[in-house]
N, C-alpha and C positions, 0 to 999 in steps of 0.2 A: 316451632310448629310441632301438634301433636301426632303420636304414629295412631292409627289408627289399628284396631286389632285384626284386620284383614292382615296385616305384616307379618304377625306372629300367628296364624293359624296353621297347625298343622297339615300334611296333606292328607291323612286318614278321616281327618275332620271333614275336612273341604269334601270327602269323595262322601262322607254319608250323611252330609247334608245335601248334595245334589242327588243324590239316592231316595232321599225321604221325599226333596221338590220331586223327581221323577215319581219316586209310589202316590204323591199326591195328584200329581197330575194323569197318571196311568187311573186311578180311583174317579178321578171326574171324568172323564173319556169314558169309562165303559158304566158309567151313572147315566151319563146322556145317550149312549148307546139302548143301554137296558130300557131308558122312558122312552125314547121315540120308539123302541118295538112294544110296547105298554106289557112288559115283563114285572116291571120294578112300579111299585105299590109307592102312593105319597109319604105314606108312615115310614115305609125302608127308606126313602129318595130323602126322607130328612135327619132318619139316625145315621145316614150313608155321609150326607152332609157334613153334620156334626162332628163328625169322626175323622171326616178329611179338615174339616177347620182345625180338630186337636191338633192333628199330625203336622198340620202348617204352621202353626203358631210353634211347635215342638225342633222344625225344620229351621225358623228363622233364628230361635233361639239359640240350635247349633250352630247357625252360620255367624249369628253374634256370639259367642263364644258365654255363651250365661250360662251359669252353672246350674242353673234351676232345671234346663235343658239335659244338659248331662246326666244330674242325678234323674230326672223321669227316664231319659233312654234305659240307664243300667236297672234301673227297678221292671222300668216293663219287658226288657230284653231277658232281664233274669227271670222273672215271672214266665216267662214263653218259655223259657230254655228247660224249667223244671215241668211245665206242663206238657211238651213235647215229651221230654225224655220217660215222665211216667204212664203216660199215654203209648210209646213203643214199646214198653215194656210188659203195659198190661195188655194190649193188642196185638203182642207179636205172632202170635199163633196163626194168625189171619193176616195178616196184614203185612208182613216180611217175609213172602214166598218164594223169591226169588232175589240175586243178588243187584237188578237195578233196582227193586224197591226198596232194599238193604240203602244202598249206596245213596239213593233220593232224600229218606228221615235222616240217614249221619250226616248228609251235606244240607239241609236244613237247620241240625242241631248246630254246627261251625257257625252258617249263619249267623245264628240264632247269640253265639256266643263269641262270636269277633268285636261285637259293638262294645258290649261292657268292660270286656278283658282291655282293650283299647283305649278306651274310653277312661279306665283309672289309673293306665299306667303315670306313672309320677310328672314324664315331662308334659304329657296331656294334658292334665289333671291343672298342673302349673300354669300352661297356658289357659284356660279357663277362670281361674282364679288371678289372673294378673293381666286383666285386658284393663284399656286406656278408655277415658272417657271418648263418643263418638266424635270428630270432629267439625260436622256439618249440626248439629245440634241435637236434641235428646232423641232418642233413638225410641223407636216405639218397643212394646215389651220389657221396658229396661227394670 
């Protein structure tokens, strides 16, 4: 009998892939919110869409342990991490007036920079690279 890669998944995996299904699902909730007060425009309700399909298809990816997955998180995590952190810097004048808005952008940057850091550490990394074929049969995404 084959193991399936749910056996070998990390728990840091597991926590931000049910993190990514919650911001997925947190993004359609307040998409349906916005249309039924007719705030949200058909044009935004389908790049909003789109956007939540990436992140779903990105979610499942993680929870299947495919490295395609991995590498987009740490690319687009890093991407944000550097666009935040040059944005507080050119904007601090205005913008970090006080020490909870200090405290709000450095705990966004963590955020911002738990996923990747995590994500390449070597036994992470291992497990994503050494998962089993599915056992119920081909797995979509594969």
């Amino acid at each position: 009998m084959e193991q399936s890669s749910t056996a070998k998944r990390p728990k840091g995996v597991t926590i931000l892939a049910v993190f990514l299904f919650g911001s997925v699902a947190a993004g359609l909730l307040s998409q349906i919110i916005l249309l039924y007060l007719n705030i949200l425009q058909p044009s935004q309700l389908a790049l909003q869409l789109t956007e939540d399909l990436f992140y779903l298809i990105i979610a499942i990816g993680i929870w299947k342990l495919k490295n395609w997955a991995r590498i987009i998180i740490v690319i687009l995590d890093g991407f944000g991490f550097l666009f935040l952190t040059v944005f507080i810097f050119l904007y601090r004048s205005w913008l970090l007036t006080s020490r909870w808005e200090m405290a709000l952008w450095f705990s966004a940057l963590v955020l911002l920079l738990w996923p990747p850091v995590y994500l390449l550490l070597p036994h992470v990394k291992q497990a994503f690279l050494t998962t089993t074929p599915d056992p119920l049969g081909a797995a979509p995404f594969a």
